[in-house]
N, C-alpha and C positions, 0 to 999 in steps of 0.2 A: 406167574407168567414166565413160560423159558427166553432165557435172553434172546436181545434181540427182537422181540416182539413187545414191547414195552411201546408207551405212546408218543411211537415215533413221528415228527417231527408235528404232535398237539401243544408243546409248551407255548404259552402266549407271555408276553411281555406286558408290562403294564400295571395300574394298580388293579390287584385284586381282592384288598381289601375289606370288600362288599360296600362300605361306607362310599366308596366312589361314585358318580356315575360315567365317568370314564373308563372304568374297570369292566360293568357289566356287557358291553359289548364284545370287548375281546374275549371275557370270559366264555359269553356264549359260543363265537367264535370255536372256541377251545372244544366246549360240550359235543358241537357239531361235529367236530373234527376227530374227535374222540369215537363218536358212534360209529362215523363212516369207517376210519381205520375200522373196525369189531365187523362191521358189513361184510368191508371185503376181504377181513381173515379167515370171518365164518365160511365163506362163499368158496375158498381155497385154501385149506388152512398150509399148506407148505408153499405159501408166500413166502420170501422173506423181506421184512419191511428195511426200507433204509433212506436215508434224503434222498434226493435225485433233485438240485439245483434249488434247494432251500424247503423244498416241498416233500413232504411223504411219498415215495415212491416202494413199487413193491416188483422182487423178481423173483424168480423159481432158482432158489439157492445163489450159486456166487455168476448168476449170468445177467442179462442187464435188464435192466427198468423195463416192467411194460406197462405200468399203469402208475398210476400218480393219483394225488387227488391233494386241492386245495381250500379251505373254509376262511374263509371271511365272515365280516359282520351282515350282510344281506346275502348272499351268494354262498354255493358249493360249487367246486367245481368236479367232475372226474374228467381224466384224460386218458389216453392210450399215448405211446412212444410210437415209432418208427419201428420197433424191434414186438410190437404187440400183432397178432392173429389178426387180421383184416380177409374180409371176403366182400363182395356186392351184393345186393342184393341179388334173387333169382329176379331174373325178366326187367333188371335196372336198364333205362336207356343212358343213361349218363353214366362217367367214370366215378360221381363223389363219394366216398366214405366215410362215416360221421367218425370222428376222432379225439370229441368233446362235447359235456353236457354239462347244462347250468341249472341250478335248481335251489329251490329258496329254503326247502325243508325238507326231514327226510320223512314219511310217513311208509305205510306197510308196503303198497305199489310201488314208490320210488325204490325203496330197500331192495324189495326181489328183481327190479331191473336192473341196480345196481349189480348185486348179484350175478344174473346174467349178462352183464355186459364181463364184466370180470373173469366170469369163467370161460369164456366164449374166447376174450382178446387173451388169456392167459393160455388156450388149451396147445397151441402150437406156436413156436414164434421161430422167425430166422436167425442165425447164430452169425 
């Protein structure tokens, strides 16, 4: 894996053991977190991964965050920054923008939306 891309910010804390059951939660935690980073490298591969506020964050080389993603023991999270691609919808009557998703697992559907949202908030951003 070329530097830099490595699984940034999946280390979990904790026993891991295996003999624990304290351990197995963060581990999975970790697994999850693990796959999503791979989602959204596959999805862009000239991310570059880096923290962004403790979290896995990814930017288009040395400019800033526009995506993030968080794994917990129940929950995923993805996010966009303030510096990520936003549009409206067509024919939206309201100003809101979704800016965050939650999700318990990742399966084949969640992945390729994952995907899409990634490439979408990554394809232009303000500087």
């Amino acid at each position: 894996m070329p530097p830099g891309q490595g699984n940034v910010g999946c280390t979990v804390t904790g026993d891991r053991r295996g003999g624990s059951e304290e351990g197995r939660p963060a581990a999975h935690a970790a697994g999850k977190g693990e796959r999503l980073h791979r989602v959204i490298l596959d999805a862009v591969p000239e991310l570059t991964p880096r923290l962004w506020y403790g979290m896995p964050g990814y930017a288009r080389g040395s400019g800033p965050v526009l995506c993030f993603f968080r794994a917990d023991e129940r929950f995923m999270t993805l996010g966009l920054t303030d510096k990520a691609h936003f549009e409206r919808e067509p024919n939206q009557a309201d100003q809101l923008m979704p800016s965050a998703w939650f999700f318990s697992h990742l399966d084949e559907p969640t992945e390729r939306r994952v995907a899409a949202i990634v490439r979408h908030a990554t394809a232009a951003h303000r500087r």
